[in-house]
C-alpha positions in Angstrom: -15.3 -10.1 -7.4 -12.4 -11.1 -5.3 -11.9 -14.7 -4.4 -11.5 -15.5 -0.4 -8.0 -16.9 -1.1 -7.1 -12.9 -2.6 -8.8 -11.4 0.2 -6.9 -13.4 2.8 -3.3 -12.8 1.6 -4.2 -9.4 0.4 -5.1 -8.7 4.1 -1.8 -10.2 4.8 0.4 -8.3 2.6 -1.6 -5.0 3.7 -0.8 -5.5 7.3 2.4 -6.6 7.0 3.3 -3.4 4.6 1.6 -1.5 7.2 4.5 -2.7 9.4 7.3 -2.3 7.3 6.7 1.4 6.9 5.8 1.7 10.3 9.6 0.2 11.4 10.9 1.9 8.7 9.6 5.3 7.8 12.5 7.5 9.3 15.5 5.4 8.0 13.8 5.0 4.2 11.1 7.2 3.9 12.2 10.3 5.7 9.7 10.5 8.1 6.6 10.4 5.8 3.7 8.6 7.3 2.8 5.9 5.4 -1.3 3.7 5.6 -1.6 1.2 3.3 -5.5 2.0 2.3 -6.2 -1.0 0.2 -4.2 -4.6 -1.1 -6.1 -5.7 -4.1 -4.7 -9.0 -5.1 -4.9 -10.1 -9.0 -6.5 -13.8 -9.4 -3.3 -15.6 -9.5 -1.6 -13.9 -6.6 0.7 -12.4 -8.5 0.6 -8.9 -8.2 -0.5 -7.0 -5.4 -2.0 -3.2 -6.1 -1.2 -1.2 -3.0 -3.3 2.1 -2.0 -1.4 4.4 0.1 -2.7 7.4 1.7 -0.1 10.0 2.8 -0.6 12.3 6.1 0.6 15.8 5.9 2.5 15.5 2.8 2.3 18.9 0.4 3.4 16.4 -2.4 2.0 12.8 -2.2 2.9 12.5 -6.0 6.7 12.9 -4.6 6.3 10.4 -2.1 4.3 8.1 -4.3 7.4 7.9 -6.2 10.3 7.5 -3.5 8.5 4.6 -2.5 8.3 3.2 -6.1 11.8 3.6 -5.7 12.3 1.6 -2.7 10.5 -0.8 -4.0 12.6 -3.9 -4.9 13.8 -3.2 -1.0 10.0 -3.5 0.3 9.5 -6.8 -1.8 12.3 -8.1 0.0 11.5 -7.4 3.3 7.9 -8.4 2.4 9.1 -11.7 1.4 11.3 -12.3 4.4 8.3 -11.8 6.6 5.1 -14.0 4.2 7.8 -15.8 2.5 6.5 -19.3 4.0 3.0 -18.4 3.8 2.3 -18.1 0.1 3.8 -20.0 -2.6 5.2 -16.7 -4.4 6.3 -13.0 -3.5 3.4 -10.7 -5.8 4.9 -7.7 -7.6 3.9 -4.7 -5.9 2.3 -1.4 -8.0 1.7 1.4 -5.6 -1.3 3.7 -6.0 -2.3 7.0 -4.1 -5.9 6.2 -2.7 -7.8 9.3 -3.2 -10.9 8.2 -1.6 -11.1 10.7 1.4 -10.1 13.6 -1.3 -13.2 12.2 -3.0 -15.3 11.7 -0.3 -15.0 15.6 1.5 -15.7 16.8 -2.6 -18.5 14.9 -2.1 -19.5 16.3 1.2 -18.6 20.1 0.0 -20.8 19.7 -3.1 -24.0 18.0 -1.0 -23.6 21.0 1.3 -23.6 23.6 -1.6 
């Protein structure tokens, strides 16, 4: 169970990384869109595990992994924008969030 304190600035660091790819997606990303899903915080703010969910994209494992290697640049841009509103930058670990893959197999196999 998540602490209010982790909810709070893992809501901030999920809308603010909602924003960077939103600004940015064409320059760095080539165009992919980008929703941050989920910002699950660790207890001692620390590190920030990020759930992205990819539209139209054949190959999210490919673009799971341009991000990871854009990712010093995102924690930089990240800090410039929370950078006086926590004490320290979290590392960032980006995920795929599978959930709606997981919820239609769910839906297909309650049909069947």
């Amino acid at each position: 169970m998540s602490s209010i304190r982790q909810e709070k600035v893992g809501e901030l660091v999920k809308q603010e990384l909602s924003i960077i790819f939103q600004r940015n997606t064409s320059i760095r990303f080539d165009g992919i869109f980008i929703t941050v899903t989920i910002v699950r915080m660790s207890p001692d703010l620390g590190l920030a595990k990020v759930f992205l969910s990819f539209l139209v994209v054949k190959e999210p494992e490919e673009a799971l992994k341009k991000i990871q290697r854009e990712g010093n640049w995102i924690r930089k841009t990240l800090a410039g924008v929370i950078g006086k509103q926590v004490r320290r930058i979290p590392e960032l670990h980006f995920y795929i969030d599978d959930s709606l893959d997981y919820y239609e197999a769910v839906e297909e196999a309650l049909k069947s």
